[in-house]
Chimera marker file (.cmm) of the C-alpha trace (Angstrom):
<marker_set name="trace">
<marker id="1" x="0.000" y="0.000" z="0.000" r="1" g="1" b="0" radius="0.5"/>
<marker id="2" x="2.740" y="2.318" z="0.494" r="1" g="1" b="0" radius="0.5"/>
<marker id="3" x="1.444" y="4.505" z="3.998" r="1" g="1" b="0" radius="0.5"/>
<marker id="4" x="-0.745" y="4.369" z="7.574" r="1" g="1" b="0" radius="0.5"/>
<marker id="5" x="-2.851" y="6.906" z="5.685" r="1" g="1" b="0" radius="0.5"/>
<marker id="6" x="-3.577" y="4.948" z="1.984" r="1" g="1" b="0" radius="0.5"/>
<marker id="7" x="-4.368" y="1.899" z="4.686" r="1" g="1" b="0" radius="0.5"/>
<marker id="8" x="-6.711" y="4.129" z="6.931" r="1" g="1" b="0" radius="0.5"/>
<marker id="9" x="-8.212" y="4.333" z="3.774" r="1" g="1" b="0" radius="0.5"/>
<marker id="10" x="-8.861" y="1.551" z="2.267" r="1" g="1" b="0" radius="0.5"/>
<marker id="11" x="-10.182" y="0.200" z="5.896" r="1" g="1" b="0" radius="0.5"/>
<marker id="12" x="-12.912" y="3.042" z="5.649" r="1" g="1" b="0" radius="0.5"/>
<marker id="13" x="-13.766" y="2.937" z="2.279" r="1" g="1" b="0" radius="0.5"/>
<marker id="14" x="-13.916" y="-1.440" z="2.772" r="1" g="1" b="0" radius="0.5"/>
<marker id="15" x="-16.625" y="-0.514" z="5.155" r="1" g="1" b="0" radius="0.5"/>
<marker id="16" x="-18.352" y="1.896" z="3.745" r="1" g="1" b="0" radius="0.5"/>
<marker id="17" x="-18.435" y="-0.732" z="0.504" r="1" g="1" b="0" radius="0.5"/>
<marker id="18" x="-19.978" y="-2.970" z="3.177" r="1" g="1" b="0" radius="0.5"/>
<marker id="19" x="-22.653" y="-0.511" z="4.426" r="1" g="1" b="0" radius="0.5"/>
<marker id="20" x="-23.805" y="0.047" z="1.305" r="1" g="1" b="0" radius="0.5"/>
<marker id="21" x="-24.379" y="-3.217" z="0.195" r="1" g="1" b="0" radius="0.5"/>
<marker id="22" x="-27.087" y="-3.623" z="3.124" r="1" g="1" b="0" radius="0.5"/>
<marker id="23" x="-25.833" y="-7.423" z="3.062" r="1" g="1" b="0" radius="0.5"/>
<marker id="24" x="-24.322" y="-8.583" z="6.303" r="1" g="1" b="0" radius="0.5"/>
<marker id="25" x="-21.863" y="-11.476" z="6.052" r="1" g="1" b="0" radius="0.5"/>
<marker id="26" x="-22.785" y="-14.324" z="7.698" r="1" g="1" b="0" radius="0.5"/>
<marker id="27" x="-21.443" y="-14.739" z="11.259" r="1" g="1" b="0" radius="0.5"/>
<marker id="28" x="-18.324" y="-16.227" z="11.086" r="1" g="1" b="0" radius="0.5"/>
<marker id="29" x="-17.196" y="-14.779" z="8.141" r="1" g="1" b="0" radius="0.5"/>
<marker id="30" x="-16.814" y="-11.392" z="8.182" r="1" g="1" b="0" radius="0.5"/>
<marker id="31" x="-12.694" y="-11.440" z="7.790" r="1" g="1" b="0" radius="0.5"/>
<marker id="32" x="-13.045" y="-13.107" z="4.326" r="1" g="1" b="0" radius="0.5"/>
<marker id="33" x="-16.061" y="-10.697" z="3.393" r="1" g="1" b="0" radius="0.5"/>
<marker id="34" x="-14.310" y="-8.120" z="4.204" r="1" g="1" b="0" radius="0.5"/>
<marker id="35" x="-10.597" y="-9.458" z="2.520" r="1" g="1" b="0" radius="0.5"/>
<marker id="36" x="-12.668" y="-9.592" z="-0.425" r="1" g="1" b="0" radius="0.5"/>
<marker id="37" x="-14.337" y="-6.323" z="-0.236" r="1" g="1" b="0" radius="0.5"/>
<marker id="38" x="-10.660" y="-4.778" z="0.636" r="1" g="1" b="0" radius="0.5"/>
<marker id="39" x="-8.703" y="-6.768" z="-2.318" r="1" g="1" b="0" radius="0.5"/>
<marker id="40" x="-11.163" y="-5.156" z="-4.922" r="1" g="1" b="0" radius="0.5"/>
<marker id="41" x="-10.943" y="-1.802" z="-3.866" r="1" g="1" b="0" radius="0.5"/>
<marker id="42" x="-7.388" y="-2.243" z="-3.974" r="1" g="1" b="0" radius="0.5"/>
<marker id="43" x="-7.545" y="-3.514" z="-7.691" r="1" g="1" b="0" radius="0.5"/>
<marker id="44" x="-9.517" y="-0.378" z="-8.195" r="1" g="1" b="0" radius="0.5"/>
<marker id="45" x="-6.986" y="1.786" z="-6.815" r="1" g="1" b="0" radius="0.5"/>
<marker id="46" x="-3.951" y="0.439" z="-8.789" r="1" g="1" b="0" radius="0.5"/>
<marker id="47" x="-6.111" y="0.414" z="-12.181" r="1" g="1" b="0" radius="0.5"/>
<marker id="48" x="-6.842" y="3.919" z="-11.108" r="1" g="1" b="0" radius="0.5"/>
<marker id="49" x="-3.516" y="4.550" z="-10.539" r="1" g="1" b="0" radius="0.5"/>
<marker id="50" x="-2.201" y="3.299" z="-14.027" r="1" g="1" b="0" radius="0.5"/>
<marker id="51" x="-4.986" y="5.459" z="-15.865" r="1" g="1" b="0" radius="0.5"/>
<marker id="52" x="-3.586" y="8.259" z="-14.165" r="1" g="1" b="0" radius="0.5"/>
<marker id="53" x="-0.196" y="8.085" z="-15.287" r="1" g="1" b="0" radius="0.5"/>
<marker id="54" x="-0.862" y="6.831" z="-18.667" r="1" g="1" b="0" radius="0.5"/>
<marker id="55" x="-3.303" y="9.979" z="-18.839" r="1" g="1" b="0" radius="0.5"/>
<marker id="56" x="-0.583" y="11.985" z="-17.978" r="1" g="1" b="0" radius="0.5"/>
<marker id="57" x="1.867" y="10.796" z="-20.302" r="1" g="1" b="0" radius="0.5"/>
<marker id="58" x="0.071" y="11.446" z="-22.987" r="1" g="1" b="0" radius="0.5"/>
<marker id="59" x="-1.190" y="15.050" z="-21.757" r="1" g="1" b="0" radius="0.5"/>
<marker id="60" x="2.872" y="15.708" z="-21.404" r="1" g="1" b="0" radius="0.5"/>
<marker id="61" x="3.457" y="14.923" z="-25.366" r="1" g="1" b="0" radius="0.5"/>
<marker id="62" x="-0.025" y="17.567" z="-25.890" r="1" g="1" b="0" radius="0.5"/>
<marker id="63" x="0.739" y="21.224" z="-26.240" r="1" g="1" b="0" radius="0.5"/>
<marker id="64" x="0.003" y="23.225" z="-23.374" r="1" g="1" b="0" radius="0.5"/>
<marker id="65" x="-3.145" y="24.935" z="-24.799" r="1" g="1" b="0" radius="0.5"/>
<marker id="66" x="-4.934" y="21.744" z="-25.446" r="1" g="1" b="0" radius="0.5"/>
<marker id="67" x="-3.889" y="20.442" z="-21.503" r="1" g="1" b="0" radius="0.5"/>
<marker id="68" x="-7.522" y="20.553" z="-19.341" r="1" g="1" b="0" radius="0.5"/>
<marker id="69" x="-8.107" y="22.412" z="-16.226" r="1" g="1" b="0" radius="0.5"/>
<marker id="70" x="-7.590" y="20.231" z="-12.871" r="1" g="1" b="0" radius="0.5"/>
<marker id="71" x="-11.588" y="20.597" z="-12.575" r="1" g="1" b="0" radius="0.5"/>
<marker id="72" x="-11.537" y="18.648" z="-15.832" r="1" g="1" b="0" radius="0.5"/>
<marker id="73" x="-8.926" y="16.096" z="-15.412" r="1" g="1" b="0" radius="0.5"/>
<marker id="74" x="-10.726" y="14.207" z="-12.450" r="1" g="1" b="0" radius="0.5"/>
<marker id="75" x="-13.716" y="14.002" z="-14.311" r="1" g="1" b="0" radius="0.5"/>
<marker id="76" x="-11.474" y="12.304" z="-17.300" r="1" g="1" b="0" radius="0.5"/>
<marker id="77" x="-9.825" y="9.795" z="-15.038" r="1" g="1" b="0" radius="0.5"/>
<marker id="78" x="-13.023" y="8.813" z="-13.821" r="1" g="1" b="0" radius="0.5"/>
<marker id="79" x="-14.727" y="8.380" z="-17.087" r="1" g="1" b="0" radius="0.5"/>
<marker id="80" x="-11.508" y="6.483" z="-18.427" r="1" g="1" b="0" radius="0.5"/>
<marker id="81" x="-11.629" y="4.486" z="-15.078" r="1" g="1" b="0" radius="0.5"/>
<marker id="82" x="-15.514" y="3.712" z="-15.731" r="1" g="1" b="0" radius="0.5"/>
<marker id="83" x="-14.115" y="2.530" z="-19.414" r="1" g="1" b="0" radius="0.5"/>
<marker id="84" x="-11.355" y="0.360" z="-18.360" r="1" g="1" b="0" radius="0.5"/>
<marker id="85" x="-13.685" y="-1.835" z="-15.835" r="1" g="1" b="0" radius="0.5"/>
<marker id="86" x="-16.582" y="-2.228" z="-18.832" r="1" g="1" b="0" radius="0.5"/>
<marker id="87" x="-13.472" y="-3.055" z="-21.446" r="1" g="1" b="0" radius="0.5"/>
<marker id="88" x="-12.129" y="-5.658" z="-18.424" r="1" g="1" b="0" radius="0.5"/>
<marker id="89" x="-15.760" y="-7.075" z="-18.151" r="1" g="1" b="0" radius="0.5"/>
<marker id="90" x="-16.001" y="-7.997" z="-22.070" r="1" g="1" b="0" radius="0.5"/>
<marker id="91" x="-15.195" y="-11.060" z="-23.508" r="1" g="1" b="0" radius="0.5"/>
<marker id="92" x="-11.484" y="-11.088" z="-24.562" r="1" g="1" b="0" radius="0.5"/>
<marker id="93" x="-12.703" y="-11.128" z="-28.430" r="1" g="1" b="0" radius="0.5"/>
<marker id="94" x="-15.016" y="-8.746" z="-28.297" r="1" g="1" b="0" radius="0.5"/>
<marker id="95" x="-12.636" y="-6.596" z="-26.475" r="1" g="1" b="0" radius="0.5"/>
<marker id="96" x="-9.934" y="-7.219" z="-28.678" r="1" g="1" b="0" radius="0.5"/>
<marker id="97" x="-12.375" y="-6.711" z="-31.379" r="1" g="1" b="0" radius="0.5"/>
<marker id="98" x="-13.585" y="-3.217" z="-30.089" r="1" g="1" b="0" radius="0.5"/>
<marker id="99" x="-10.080" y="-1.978" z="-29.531" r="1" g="1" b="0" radius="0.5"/>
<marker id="100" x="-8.847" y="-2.560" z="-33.014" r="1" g="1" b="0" radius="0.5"/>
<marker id="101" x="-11.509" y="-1.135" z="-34.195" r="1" g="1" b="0" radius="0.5"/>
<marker id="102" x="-12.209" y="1.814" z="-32.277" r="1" g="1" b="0" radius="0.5"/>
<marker id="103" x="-8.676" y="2.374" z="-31.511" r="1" g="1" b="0" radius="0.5"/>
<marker id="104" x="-6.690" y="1.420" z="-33.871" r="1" g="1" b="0" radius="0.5"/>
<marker id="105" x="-9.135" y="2.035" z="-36.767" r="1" g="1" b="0" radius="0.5"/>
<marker id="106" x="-8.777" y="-1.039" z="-38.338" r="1" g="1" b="0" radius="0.5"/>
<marker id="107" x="-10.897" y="-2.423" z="-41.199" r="1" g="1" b="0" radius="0.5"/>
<marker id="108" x="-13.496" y="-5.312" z="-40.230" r="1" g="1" b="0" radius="0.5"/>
<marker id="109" x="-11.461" y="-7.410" z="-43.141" r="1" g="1" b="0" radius="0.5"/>
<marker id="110" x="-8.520" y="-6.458" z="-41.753" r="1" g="1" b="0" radius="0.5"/>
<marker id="111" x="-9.588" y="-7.218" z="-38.124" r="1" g="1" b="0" radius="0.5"/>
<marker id="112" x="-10.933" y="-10.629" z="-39.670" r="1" g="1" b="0" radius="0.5"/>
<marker id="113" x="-7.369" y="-11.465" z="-40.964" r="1" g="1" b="0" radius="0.5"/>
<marker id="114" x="-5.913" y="-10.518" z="-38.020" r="1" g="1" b="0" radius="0.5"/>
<marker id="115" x="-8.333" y="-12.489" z="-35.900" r="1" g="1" b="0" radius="0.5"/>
<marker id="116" x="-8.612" y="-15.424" z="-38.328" r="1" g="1" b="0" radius="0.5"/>
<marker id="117" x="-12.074" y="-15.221" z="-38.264" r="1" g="1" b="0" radius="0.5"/>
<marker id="118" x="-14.963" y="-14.005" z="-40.078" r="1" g="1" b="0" radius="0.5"/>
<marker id="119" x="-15.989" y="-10.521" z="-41.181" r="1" g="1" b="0" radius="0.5"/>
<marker id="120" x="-19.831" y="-11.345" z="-39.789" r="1" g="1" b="0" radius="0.5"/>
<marker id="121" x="-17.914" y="-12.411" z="-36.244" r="1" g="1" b="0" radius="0.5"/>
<marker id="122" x="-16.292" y="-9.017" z="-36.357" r="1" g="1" b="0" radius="0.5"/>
<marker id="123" x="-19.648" y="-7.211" z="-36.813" r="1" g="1" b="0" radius="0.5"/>
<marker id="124" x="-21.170" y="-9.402" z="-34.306" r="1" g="1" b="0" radius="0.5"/>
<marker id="125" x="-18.100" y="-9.048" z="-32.024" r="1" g="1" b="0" radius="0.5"/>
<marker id="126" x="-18.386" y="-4.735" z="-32.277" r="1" g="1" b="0" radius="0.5"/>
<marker id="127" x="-22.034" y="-4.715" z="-32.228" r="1" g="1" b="0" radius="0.5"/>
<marker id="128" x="-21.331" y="-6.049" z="-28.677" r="1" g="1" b="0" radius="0.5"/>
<marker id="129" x="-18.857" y="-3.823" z="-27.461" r="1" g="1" b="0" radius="0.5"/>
<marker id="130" x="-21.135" y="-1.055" z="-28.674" r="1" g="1" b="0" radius="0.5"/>
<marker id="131" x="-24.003" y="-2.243" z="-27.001" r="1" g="1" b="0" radius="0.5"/>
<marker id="132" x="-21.880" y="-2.775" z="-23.907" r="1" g="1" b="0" radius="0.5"/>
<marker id="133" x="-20.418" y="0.845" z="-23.850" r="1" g="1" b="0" radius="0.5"/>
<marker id="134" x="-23.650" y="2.071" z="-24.128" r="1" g="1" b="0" radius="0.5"/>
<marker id="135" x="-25.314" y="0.112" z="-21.418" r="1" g="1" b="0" radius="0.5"/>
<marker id="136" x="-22.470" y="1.786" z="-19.329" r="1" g="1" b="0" radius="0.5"/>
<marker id="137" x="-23.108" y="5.098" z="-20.660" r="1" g="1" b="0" radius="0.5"/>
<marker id="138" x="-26.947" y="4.286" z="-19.341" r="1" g="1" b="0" radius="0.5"/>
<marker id="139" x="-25.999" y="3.705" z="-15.990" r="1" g="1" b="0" radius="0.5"/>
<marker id="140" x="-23.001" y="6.876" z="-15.873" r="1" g="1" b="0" radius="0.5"/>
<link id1="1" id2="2" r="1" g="1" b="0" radius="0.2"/>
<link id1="2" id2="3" r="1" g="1" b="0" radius="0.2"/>
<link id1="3" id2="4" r="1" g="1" b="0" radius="0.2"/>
<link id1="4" id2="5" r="1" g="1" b="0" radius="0.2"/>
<link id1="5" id2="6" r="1" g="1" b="0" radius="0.2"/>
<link id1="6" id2="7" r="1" g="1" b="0" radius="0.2"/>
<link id1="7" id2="8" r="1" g="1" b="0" radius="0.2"/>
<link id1="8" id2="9" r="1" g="1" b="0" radius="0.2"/>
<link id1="9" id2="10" r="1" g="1" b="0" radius="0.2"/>
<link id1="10" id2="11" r="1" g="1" b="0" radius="0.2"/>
<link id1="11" id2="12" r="1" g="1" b="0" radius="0.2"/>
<link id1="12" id2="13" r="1" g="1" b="0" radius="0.2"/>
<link id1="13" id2="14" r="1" g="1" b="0" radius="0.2"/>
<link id1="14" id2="15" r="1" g="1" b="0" radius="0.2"/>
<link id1="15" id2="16" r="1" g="1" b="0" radius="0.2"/>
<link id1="16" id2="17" r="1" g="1" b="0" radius="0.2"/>
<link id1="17" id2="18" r="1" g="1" b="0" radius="0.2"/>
<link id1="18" id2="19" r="1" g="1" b="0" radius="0.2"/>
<link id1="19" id2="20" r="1" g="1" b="0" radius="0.2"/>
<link id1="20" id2="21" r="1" g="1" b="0" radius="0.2"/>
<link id1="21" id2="22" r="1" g="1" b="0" radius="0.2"/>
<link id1="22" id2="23" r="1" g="1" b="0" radius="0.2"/>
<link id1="23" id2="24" r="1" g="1" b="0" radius="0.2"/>
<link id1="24" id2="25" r="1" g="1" b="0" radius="0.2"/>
<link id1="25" id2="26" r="1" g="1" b="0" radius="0.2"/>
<link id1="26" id2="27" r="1" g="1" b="0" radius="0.2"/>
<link id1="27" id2="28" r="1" g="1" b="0" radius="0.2"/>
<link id1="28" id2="29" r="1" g="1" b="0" radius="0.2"/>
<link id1="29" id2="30" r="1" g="1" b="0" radius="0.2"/>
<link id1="30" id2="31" r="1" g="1" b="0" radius="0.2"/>
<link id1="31" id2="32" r="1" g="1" b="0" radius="0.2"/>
<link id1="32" id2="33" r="1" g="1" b="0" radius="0.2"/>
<link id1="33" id2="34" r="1" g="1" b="0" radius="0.2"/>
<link id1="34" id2="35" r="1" g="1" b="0" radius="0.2"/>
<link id1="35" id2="36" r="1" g="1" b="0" radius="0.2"/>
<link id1="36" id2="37" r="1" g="1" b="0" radius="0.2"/>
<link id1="37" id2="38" r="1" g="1" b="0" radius="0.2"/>
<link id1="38" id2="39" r="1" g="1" b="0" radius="0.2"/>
<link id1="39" id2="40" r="1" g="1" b="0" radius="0.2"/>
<link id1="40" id2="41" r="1" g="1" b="0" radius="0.2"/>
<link id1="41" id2="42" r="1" g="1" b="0" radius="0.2"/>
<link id1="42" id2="43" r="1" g="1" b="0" radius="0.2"/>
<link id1="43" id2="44" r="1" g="1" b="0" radius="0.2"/>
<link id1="44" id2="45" r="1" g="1" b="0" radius="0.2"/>
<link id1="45" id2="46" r="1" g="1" b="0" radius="0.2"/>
<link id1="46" id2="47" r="1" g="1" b="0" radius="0.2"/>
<link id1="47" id2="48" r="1" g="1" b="0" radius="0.2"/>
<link id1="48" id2="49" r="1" g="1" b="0" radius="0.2"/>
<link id1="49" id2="50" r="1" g="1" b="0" radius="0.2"/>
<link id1="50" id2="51" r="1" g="1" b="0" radius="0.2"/>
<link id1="51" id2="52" r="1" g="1" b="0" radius="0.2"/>
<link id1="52" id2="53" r="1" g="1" b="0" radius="0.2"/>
<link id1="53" id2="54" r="1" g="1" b="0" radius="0.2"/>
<link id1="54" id2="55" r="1" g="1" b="0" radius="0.2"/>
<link id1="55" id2="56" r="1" g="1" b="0" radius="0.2"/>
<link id1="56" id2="57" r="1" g="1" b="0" radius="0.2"/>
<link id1="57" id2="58" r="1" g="1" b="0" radius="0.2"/>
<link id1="58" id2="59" r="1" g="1" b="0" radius="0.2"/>
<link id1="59" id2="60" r="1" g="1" b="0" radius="0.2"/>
<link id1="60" id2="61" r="1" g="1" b="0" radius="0.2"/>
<link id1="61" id2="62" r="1" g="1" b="0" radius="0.2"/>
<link id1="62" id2="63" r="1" g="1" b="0" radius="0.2"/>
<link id1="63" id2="64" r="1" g="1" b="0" radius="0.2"/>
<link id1="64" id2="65" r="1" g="1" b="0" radius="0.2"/>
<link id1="65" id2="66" r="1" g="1" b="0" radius="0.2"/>
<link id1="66" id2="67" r="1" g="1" b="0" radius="0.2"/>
<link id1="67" id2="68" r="1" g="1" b="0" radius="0.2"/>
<link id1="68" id2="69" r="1" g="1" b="0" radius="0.2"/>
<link id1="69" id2="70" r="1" g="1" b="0" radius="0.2"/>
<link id1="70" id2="71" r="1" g="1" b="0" radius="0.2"/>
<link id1="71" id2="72" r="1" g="1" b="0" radius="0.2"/>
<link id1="72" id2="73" r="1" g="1" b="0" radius="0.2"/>
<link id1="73" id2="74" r="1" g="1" b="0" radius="0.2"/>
<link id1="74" id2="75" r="1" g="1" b="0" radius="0.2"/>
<link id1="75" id2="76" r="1" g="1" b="0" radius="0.2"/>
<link id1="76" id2="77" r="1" g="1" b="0" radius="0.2"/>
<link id1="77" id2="78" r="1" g="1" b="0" radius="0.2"/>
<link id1="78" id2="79" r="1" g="1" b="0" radius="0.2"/>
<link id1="79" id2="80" r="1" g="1" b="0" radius="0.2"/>
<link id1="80" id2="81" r="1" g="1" b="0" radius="0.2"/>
<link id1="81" id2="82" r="1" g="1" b="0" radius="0.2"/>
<link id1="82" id2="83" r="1" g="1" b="0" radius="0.2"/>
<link id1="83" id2="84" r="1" g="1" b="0" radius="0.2"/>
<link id1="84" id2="85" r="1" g="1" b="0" radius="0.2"/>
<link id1="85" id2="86" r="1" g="1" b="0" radius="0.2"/>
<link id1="86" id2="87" r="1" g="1" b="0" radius="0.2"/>
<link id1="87" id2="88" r="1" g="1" b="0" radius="0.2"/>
<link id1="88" id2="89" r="1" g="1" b="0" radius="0.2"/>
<link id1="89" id2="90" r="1" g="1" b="0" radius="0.2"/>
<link id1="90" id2="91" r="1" g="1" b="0" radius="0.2"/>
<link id1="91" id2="92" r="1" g="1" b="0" radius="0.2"/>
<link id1="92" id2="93" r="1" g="1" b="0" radius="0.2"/>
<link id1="93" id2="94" r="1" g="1" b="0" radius="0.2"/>
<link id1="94" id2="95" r="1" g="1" b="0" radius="0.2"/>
<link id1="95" id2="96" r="1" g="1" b="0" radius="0.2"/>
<link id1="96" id2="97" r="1" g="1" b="0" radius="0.2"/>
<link id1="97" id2="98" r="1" g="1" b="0" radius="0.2"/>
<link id1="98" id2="99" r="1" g="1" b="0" radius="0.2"/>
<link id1="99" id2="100" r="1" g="1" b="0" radius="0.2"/>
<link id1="100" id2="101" r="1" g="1" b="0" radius="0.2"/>
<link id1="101" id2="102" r="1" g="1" b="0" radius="0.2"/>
<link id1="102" id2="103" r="1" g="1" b="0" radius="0.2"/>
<link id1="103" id2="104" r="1" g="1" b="0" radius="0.2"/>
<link id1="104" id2="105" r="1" g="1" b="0" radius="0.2"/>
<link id1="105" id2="106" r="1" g="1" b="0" radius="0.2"/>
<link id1="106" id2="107" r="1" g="1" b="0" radius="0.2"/>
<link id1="107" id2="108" r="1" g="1" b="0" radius="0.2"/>
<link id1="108" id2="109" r="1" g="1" b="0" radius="0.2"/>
<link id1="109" id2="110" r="1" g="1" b="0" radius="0.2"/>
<link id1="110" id2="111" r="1" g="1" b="0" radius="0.2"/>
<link id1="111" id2="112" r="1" g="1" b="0" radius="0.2"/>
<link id1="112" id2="113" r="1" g="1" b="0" radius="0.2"/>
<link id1="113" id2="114" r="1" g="1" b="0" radius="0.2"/>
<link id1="114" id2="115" r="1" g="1" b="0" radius="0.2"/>
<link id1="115" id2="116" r="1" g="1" b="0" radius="0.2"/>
<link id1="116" id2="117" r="1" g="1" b="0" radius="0.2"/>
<link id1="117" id2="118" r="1" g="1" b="0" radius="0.2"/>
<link id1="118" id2="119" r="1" g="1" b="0" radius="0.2"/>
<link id1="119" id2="120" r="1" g="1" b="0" radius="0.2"/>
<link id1="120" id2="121" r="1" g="1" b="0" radius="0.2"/>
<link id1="121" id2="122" r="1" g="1" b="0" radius="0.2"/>
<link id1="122" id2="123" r="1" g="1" b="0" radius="0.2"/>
<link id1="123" id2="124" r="1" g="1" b="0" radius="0.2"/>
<link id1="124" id2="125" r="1" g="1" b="0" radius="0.2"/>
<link id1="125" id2="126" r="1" g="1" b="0" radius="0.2"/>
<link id1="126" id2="127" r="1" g="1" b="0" radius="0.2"/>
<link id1="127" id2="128" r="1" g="1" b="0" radius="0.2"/>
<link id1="128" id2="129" r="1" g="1" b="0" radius="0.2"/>
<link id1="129" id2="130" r="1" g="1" b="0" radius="0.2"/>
<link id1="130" id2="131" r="1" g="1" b="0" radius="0.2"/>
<link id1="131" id2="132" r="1" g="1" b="0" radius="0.2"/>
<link id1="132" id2="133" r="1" g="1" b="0" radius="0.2"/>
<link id1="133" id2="134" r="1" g="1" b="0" radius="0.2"/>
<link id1="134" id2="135" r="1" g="1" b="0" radius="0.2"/>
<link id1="135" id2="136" r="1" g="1" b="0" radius="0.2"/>
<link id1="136" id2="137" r="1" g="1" b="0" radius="0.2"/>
<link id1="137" id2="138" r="1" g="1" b="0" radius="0.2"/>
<link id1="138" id2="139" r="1" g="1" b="0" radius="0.2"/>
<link id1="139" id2="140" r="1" g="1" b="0" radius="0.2"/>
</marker_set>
């Protein structure tokens, strides 16, 4: 974790998870509920933490007129954050699919080569993602 303070953390935000929830564990095992609980958050945090710095890399190659306020930036992470934990919930080929498509702005024949599959799987596998990314958008 790195310091008391990141800990102190992570201890109150593992309970206020918990609270939330409304769900009691069941008596005798509240440690592991709570491991859980804790071990996710902490997955959060470091994915969080990655976005960050990756966001920040790439705002360091940008000229400084096109850099966002700090009012803006948190709101960025958090929408990349929200992005990264829909991407990680995909199926790896529809995720893979998505990416070099949306990303790296690749052809559906070219995605099929690439893929060794078929140009309807590629449709089928974006139409997915879409879908996905806007069921998150829904709930944002």
């Amino acid at each position: 974790m790195g310091c008391s303070e990141t800990a102190a953390d992570l201890a109150q935000d593992t309970f206020l998870r918990l609270l939330k929830t409304g769900n009691l564990p069941p008596s005798g095992e509240s440690r592991r509920f709570l491991t859980r609980i804790a071990k996710g958050l902490m997955i959060d945090a470091y994915r969080r933490q990655k976005i960050e710095e990756a966001y920040l890399e790439s705002l360091s190659l940008m000229p400084e007129t096109f850099i966002p306020g700090p009012e803006i930036h948190h709101v960025i992470i958090e929408t990349l954050a929200e992005i990264a934990v829909m991407l990680d919930n995909l199926p790896d080929n529809v995720r893979l699919t998505l990416l070099l498509r949306q990303i790296e702005g690749l052809s559906y024949a070219d995605i099929a080569k690439q893929l060794s599959v078929s140009v309807s799987s590629v449709e089928k596998y974006v139409a997915r993602g879409l879908a996905a990314c806007c069921l998150a958008l829904e709930s944002y």
